[in-house]
N, C-alpha and C positions, 0 to 999 in steps of 0.2 A: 447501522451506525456510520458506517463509509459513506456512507449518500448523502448524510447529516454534514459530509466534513469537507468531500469532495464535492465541489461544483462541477455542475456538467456531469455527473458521475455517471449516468449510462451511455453519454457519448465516448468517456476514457476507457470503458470496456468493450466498448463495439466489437474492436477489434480481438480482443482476446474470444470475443465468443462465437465471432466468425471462424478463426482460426484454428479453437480448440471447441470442436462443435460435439466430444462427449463430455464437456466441461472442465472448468478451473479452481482452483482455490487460491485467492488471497488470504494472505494474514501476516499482521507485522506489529510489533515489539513485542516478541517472542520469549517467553521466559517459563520455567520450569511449571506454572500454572498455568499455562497457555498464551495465546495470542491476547493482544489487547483489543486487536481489532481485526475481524475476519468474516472475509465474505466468500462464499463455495455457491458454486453452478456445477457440484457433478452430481450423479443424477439422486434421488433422494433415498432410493433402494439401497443406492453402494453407500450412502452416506453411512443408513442404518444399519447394512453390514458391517461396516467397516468398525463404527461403535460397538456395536453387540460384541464382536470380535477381538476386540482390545487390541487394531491392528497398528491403534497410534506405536506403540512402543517398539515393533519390529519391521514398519514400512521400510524396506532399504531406500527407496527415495526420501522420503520424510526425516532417517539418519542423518543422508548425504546433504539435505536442505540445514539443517539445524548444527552441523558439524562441518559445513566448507563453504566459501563461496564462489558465486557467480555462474555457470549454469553448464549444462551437462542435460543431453538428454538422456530418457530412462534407460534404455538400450547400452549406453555406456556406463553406467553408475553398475559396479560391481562387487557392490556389498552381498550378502549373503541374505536368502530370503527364504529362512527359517521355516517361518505359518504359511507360505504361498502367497502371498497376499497379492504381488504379480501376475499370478494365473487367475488366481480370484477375480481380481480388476478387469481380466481379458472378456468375462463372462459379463461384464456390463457395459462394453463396450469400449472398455477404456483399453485399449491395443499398442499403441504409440504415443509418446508423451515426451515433456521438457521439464526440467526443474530450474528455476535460478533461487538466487540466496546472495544475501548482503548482510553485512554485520554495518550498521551506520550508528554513530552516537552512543555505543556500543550497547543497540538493538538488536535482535536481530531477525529481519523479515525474509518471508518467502513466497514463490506463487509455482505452482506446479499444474500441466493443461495439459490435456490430452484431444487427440482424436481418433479416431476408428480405423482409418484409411491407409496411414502411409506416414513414413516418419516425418517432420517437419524438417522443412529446407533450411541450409544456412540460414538467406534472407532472412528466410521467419524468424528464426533464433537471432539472428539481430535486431528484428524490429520488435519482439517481445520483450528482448534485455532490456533496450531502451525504453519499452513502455513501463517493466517493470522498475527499473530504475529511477523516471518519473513522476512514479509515482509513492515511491519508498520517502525522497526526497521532498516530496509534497506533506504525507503522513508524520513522515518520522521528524523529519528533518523543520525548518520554520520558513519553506519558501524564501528562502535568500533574503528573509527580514531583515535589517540591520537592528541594533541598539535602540540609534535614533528614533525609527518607523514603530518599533516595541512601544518606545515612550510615549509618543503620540498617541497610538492605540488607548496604550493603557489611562493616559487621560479620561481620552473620549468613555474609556471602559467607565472610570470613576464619576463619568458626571460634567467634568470640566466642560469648560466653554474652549474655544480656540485662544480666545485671549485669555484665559485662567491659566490653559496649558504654555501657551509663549510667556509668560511671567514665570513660571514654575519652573523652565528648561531655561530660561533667559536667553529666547530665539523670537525671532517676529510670526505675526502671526500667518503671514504666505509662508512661512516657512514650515510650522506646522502642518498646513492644510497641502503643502507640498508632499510631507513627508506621509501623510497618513489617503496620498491619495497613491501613491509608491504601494506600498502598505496596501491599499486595496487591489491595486492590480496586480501583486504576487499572488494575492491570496486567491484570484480571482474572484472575488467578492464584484455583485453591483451596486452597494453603496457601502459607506463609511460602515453604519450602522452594522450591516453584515457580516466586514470586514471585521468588527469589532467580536462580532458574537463568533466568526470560526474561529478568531484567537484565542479568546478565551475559551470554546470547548476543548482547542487542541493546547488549553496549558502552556501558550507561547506568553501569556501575561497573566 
């Protein structure tokens, strides 16, 4: 579904899967039913475990992600880990790892990556924040749309002409075709039309 929403989307995770090369998991606007939107690259064994084992409920990372924000590697999160589910993880490789977490629009998303090797460096933990950040922002958040850029869209959404929509708004019509060309370059969209169709999947109109 995130591939659907995010443009470019294997280019925005290069990096996380370079970085965390025994995988990650995204997911965000988080709620008592689960994630609304969630993508995992860890490996599909420990996924299965990890289900079979009902280890959603007492991962001490997975706590610390859903109850704090902004990021903490595993290593420092020191909640109590009950089922093991830490030792567990070591046996698939997953050894070292990072968590961050954000409550935005009061969502609340998270991405958790590990690797095998060695714990991640500051740098990394800042250039992950920022990526995950990025991309919470992107997801959750409406690309720094404005109002105006909304209205545009949602024209174009309904059908309008550009001159349908500047009568409707009582704005010219470069002003529209201004506003919804803004409007496409938040979204990174390459045309209107596309621009039109992530807004509307992601419910921004």
């Amino acid at each position: 579904m995130l591939k659907s929403i995010i443009p470019n989307f294997e280019s925005e995770v290069s990096s996380l899967r370079f970085l965390g090369n025994s995988g990650f998991i995204l997911a965000f606007n988080v709620t008592f039913r689960g994630p609304e939107y969630l993508h995992s690259e860890y490996p599909a064994f420990w996924q299965q475990v990890y289900e079979d084992k009902n280890y959603f409920f007492v991962d001490p990372v997975l706590v610390w992600c859903v109850t704090k924000g902004g990021y903490k590697r595993w290593s420092d999160i020191k909640l109590p880990d009950i089922r093991g589910v830490m030792k567990e993880a070591q046996r698939h490789d997953l050894n070292y790892g990072a968590a961050f977490s954000r409550k935005s629009m009061n969502k609340r998303s998270f991405m958790t990556i590990s690797r095998p090797d060695r714990e991640f460096t500051d740098e990394e933990i800042v250039h992950l924040d920022d990526k995950f950040n990025n991309l919470v922002d992107y997801v959750v958040g409406q690309c720094g749309l404005t109002d105006k850029e909304l209205d545009a869209l949602r024209g174009l959404r309904d059908g309008l002409s550009y001159k349908q929509i500047a009568v409707e708004l009582e704005i010219s019509v470069p002003t529209v075709k201004s506003r919804a060309e803004r409007a496409k370059g938040k979204l990174g969209a390459k045309t209107t039309t596309q621009a039109v169709a992530m807004a509307s999947t992601r419910n921004f109109i």
